[in-house]
Structures are given as C-alpha cells and as structure tokens.
C-alpha atoms as one frame of an Amber mdcrd trajectory, in Angstrom:
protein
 103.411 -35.651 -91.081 101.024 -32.549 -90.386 101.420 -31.743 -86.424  98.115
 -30.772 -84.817  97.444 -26.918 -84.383  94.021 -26.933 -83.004  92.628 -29.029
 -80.290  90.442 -32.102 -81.668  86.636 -31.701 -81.535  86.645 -34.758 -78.543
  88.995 -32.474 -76.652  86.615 -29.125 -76.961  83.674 -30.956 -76.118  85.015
 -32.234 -73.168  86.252 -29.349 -71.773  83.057 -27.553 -72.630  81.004 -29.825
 -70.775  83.940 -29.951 -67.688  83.580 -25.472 -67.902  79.490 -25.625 -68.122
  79.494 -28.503 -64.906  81.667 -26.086 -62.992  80.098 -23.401 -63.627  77.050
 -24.856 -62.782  78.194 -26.368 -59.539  79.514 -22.623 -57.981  77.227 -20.426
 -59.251  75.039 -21.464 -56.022  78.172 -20.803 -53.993  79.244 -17.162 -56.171
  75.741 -15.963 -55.323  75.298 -16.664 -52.079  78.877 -14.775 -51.272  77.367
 -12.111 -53.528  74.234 -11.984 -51.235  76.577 -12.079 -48.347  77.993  -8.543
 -48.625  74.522  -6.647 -50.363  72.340  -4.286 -48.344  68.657  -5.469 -48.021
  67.752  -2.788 -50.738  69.577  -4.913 -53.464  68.908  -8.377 -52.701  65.523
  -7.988 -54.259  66.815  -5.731 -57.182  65.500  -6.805 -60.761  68.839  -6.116
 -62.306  71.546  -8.500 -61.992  74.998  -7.404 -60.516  77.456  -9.633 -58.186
  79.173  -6.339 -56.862  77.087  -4.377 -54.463  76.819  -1.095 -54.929  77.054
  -0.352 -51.702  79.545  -3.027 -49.611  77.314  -4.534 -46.609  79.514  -7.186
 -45.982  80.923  -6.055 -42.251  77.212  -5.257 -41.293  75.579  -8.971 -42.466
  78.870 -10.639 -41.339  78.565  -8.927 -37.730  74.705  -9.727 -37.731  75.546
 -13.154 -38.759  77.722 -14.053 -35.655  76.299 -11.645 -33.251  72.730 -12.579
 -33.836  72.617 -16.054 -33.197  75.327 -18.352 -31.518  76.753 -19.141 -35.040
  80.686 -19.839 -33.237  78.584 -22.386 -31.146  76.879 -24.123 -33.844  80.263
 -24.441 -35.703  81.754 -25.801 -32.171  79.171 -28.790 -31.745  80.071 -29.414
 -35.561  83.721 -30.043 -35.584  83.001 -32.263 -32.103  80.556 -33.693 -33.538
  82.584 -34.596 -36.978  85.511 -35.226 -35.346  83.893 -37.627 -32.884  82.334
 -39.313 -35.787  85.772 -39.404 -37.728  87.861 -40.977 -35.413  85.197 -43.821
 -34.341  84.763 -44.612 -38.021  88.089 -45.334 -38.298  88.801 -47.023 -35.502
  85.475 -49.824 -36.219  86.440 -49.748 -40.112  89.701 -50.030 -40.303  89.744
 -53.709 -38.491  86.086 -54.421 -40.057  87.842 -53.792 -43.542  91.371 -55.713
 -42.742  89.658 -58.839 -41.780  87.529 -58.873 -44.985  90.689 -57.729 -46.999
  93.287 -60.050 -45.693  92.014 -63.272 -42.792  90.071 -65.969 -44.194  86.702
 -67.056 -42.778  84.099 -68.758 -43.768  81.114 -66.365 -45.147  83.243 -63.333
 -45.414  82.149 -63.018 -49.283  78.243 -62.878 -47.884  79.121 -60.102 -44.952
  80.644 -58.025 -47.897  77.622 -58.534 -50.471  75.900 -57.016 -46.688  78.316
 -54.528 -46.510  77.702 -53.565 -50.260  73.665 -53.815 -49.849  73.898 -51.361
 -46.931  75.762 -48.961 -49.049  72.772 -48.570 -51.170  70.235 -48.080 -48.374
  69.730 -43.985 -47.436  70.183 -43.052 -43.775  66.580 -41.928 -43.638  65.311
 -45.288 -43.657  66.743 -46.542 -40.018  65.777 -42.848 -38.635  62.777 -44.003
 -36.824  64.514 -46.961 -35.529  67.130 -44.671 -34.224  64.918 -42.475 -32.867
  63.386 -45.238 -30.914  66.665 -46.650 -29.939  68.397 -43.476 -28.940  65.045
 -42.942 -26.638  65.017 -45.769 -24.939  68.993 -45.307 -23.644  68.406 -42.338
 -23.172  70.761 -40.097 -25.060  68.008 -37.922 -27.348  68.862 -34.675 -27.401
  73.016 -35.122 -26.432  76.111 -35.517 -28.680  75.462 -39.178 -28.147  72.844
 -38.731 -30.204  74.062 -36.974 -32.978  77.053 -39.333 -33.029  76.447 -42.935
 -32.431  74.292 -43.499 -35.802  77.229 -43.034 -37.638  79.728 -45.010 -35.775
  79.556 -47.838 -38.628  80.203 -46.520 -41.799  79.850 -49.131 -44.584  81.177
 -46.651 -47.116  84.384 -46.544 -44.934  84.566 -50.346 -44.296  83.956 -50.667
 -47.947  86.646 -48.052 -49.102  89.513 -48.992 -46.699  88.897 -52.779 -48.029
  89.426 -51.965 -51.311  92.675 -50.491 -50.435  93.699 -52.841 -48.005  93.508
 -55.518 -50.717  96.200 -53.599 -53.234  98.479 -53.823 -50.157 100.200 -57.166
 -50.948  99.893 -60.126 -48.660 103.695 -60.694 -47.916 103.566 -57.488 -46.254
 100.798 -58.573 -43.669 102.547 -62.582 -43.261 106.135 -60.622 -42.649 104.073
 -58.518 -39.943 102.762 -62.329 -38.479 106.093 -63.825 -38.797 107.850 -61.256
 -36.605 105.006 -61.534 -33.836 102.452 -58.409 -34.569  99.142 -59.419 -33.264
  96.278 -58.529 -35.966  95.205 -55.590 -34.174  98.989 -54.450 -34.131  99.455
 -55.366 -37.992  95.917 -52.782 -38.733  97.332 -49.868 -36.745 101.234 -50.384
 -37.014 101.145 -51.284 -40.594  97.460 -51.466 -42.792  96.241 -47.780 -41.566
 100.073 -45.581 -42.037 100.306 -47.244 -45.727  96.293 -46.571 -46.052  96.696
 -43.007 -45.389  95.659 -41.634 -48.611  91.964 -43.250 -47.923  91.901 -42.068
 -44.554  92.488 -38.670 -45.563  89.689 -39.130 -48.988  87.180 -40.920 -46.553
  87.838 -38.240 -44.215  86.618 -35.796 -46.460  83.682 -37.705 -47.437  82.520
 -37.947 -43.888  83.405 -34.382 -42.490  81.503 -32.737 -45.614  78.423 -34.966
 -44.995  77.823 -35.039 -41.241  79.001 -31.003 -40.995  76.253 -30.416 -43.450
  73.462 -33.047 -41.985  70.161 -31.413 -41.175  67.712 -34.369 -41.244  69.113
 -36.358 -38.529  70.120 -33.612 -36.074  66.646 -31.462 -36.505  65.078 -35.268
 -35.216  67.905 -35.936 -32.606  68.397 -32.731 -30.812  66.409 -29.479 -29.660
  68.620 -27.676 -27.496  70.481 -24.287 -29.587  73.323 -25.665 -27.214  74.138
 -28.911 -29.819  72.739 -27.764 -32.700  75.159 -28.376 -35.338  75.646 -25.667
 -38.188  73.168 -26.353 -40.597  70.260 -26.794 -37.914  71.658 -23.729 -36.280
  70.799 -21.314 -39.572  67.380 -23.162 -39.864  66.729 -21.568 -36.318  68.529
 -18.134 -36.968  66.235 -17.859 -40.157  63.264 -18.744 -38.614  63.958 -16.684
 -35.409  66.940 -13.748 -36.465  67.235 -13.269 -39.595  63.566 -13.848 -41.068
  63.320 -12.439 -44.240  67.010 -10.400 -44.093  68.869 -12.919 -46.478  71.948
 -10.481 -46.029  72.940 -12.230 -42.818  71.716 -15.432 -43.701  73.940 -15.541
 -46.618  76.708 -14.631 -44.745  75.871 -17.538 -41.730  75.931 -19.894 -44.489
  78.898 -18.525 -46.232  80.336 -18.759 -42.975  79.575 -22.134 -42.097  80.849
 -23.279 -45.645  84.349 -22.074 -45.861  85.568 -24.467 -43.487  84.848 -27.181
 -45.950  86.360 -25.119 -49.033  89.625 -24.684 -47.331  90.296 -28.071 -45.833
  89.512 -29.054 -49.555  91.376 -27.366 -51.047  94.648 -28.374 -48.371  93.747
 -32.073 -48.804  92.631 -32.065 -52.237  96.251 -33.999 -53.542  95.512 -36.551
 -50.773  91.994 -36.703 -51.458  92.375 -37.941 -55.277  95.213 -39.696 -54.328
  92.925 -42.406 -51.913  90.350 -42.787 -54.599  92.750 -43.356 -57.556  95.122
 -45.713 -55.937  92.750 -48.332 -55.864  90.452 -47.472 -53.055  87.560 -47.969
 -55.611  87.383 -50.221 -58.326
C-alpha cells in the first residue's frame, strides 16, 4: 500500500480558501496599524509600503489620546459592556433554564418567538426605543445606552441550547435535595454552562463595544460617548483629514477586543462546539 506524500487536492483547496479568507479579513486591520505609525506625508503616497519610512507612531499615538478624551470613551465602553454583560446573564440564564428544563404549556411557541426575534435587526425597534427611553426619561444617560440590550434573545437562545445537553437527573437531584429553581440556575445550570457564558460573552462585548448606530441616537454628551461614537467626533472635530491619529484612535480602541480574544479564544470555541448551537 502506497502511503500518501503530498496533501490531497480537497486538503489544498481548503486551506487555500481558509489562507485567502484570513488574509482578507486582517488586511483592514494590518493597514490601519500601518497608517497608525506613518507621517501625514506618506499616507497619501502612490507607492505601497507597510513600514514607514519615517516611524510616526509616538506622535499619532500621543495625538490620538491627547486630542480627544479617547481614555474616556474607552471608560463609558467597558461600563457600558459590562453593564450590558452581566444583566444579560442574569435575565437569560433563568429565561433559557425554564425553556430548557420546566414544562409549561406554550413553551415550544415562546421559543419559535425567541427564534423569530433572532432574525429581526436592532434597527428596527430604534424608534420605538427612542420614544420609550424619552418618555422615562433616561436619553442621553448610561440608561440609555444600556437598557435596549438587557434581553438578549441570542443569549436566551444560546444558553438553552446548552442547558438542554446538561442531563435532566442532574437538575431532579438538585430538586430532590431542596434547591429552589432559582438556586438550581445559579448553583448548578450557569458553573457547568461556563463555556457559553464565556463564548456569549464575547459575542456581546465585541458588538455593543463597537455599536455606533444606537449610541450616536441615544446620547450627545462627549461625557458617555462610547468608543466608536467618540472617533466619529474626534474625526469630525480633531483629527479632520490627519488619518495618522485616527488610525491610531481606532487601533487603540481595537486591541482590547484582540487580546481578550485571543485569552478566551479556547473557551470561546469550546461554548459553541459543545452543543451550544445545533
């Protein structure tokens, strides 16, 4: 039997596509760093070249955060995610339990629900919102940038699917030695869901850090401006047409996201491959 020297065609063509997808996914990211660290004299430069001849990173890095209140805008972002984070999982988490594991009649419907709101885009309810969040009162706050995403049927959606892998013994042994339901979600569902916390976690930092369309509606004050509204105003107002800074603000802003990535990325594929989706 002849043993295999060279990969098989199926094999090169898949990893030709995978290297082409990447590629095309971070050169965006490679050329805004470039950007980042060019004088204003090579931006604009007809030949191509990621390495500046000159290094202008300290200068458009400095302007970056001395310019405009870039540490701010990155402050009102991890509140605001974080805020966001830990309500999700504290309305999913029993949301998804009871449709995973307590019987009542016309759960099946409230999931198809659950399932047609997944397909819905967040723009639709904005005016709604906007009209809500006036008439309490909280345009223009953290409230505001914060309560439209308290329900998350992606999460109640994602921790269900997990929550039904966990078998069912586990959650009568829990009833049988007196946990409440509420006890049995945080004691017992949410440590062994962990995985999906951490890979919904992701999902929802990575969206609502980079939001722009809800936030540019919600708020106007440079205090709560989250990150990406914050470079809309330091381009419009700073850095105009100096894309040396701007690229650097936005390289800023983005490494946050790389790194806890990166940290989390074993947990991450870990919650959507152990049956969290289906």
């Amino acid at each position: 039997m002849m043993t295999r020297i060279f990969p098989a065609p199926a094999a090169i063509l898949r990893h030709a596509a995978l290297l082409v997808t990447a590629a095309l996914i971070l050169a965006p990211f490679v050329w805004m760093v470039s950007l980042s660290i060019k004088p204003p004299g090579e931006i604009f430069r007809a030949s191509f070249s990621l390495w500046p001849e000159q290094f202008y990173g300290i200068e458009n890095y400095t302007n970056a955060i001395t310019q405009a209140p870039l540490l701010r805008y990155m402050l009102n972002g991890v509140i605001v995610c974080a805020s966001i984070l830990a309500l999700q999982i504290a309305v999913c988490s029993p949301a998804a339990y009871a449709l995973a594991k307590i019987e009542f009649a016309g759960r099946d419907l409230l999931f198809a629900v659950i399932l047609i709101a997944l397909l819905l885009p967040h723009e639709v309810l904005a005016l709604p919102l906007f009209i809500l969040c006036a008439k309490i009162g909280i345009l223009n706050t953290y409230a505001a940038l914060i309560f439209p995403y308290v329900v998350s049927p992606f999460g109640i959606f994602l921790f269900r699917q997990f929550f039904k892998t966990i078998p069912d013994d586990v959650v009568h042994a829990a009833r049988l030695d007196g946990y409440s339901e509420i006890e049995i979600v945080w004691k017992i569902m949410i440590p062994m869901a962990l995985p999906a916390i951490i890979a919904f976690g992701i999902f929802s930092v990575v969206s609502h850090w980079n939001s722009l369309f809800w936030p540019l509606i919600a708020v106007q004050s440079h205090d709560l401006m989250p990150p990406p509204l914050g470079i809309l105003m330091f381009k419009n107002e700073e850095a105009g047409n100096d894309y040396g800074p701007l690229m650097a603000a936005a390289t800023v802003v983005v490494a946050p996201l790389v790194i806890a990535f990166l940290l989390a990325q074993r947990w991450f594929v870990e919650g959507l491959s152990s049956g969290a989706i289906k």
